[in-house]
C-alpha positions as CSV (number, residue, x, y, z in Angstrom):
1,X,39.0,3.6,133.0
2,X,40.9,6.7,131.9
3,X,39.5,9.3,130.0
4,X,40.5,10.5,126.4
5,X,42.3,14.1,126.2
6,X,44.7,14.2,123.5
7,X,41.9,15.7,121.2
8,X,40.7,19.2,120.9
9,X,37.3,21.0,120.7
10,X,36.0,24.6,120.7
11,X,34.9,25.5,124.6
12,X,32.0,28.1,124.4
13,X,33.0,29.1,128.1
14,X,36.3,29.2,127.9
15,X,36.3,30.8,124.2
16,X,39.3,28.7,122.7
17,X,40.0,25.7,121.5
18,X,41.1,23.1,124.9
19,X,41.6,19.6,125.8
20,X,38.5,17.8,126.0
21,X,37.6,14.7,128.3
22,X,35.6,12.6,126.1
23,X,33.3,9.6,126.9
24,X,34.3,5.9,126.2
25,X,32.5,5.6,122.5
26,X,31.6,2.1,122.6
27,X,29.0,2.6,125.5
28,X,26.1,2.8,122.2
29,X,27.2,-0.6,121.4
30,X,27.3,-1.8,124.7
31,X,23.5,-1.0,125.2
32,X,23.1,-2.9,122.2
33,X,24.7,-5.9,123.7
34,X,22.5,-5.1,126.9
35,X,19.2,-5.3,124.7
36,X,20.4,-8.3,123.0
37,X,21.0,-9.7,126.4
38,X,17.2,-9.1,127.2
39,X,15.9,-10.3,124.1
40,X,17.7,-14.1,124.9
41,X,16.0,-14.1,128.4
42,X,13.0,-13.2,126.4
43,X,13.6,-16.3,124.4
44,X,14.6,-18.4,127.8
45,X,11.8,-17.5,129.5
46,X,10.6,-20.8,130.4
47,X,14.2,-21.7,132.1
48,X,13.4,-18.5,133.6
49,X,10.0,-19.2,135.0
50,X,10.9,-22.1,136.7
51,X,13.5,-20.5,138.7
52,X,11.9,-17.8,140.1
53,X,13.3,-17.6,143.5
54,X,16.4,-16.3,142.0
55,X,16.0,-15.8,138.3
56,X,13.5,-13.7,138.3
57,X,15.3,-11.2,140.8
58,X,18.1,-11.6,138.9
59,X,16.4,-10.3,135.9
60,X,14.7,-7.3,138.0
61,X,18.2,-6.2,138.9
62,X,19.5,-6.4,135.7
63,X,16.7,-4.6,133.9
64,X,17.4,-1.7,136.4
65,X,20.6,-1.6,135.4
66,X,19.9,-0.4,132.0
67,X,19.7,3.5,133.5
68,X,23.2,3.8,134.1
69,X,24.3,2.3,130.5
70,X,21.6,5.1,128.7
71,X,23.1,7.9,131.0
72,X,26.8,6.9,129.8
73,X,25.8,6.4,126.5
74,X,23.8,10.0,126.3
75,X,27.6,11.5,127.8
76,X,28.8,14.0,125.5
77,X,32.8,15.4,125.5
78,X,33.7,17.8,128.5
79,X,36.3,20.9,128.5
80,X,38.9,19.5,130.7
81,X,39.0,22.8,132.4
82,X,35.9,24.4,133.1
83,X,33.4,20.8,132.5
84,X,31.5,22.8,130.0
85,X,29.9,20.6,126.7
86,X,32.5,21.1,123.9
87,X,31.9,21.2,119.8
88,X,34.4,18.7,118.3
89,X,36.9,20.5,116.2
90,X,36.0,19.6,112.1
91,X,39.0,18.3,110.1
92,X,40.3,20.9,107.8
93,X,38.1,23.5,108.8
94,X,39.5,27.1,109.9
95,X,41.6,26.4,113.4
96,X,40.5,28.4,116.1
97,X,43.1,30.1,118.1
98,X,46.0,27.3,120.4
99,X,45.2,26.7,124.0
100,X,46.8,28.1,126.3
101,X,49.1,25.9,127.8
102,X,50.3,25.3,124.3
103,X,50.3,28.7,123.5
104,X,52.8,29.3,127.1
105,X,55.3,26.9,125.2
106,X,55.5,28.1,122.3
């Protein structure tokens, strides 16, 4: 999956505006999907009683997986060059001063 950096955001560390490497934004909605999930086994719970040589694994495996989908969906936007957490740059507010690498082409 690649990662998002053609938008900007104030670095603390590096003390200018940069690139930042932000997080796919739909993993929220896919932990809603993942609960949603859980709720219909909740539902099919009899189905899943009755196989419980492999159902009921199943279900242990899958409930584990719902640590990595909070830690993804918790991820906030990175400074593509130092990995600090960034501030997302506010439409029409004041703009900081140009990256660097922009600021070497101009």
């Amino acid at each position: 999956m690649p990662l998002r950096t053609d938008r900007f955001a104030d670095c603390p560390r590096c003390a200018t505006q940069v690139h930042a490497v932000w997080p796919w934004p739909h993993w929220g909605r896919l932990r809603w999907i993942y609960f949603s999930v859980l709720g219909l086994c909740l539902v099919a719970s009899p189905v899943i009683l009755a196989d419980g040589f492999v159902m009921i694994p199943t279900m242990m495996v899958w409930m584990a997986a719902i640590g990595p989908i909070n830690r993804l969906a918790a991820k906030k936007p990175t400074c593509a060059r130092c990995g600090s957490i960034v501030t997302p740059v506010v439409p029409g507010s004041a703009a900081p001063s140009r990256p660097p690498e922009l600021r070497a082409a101009s």
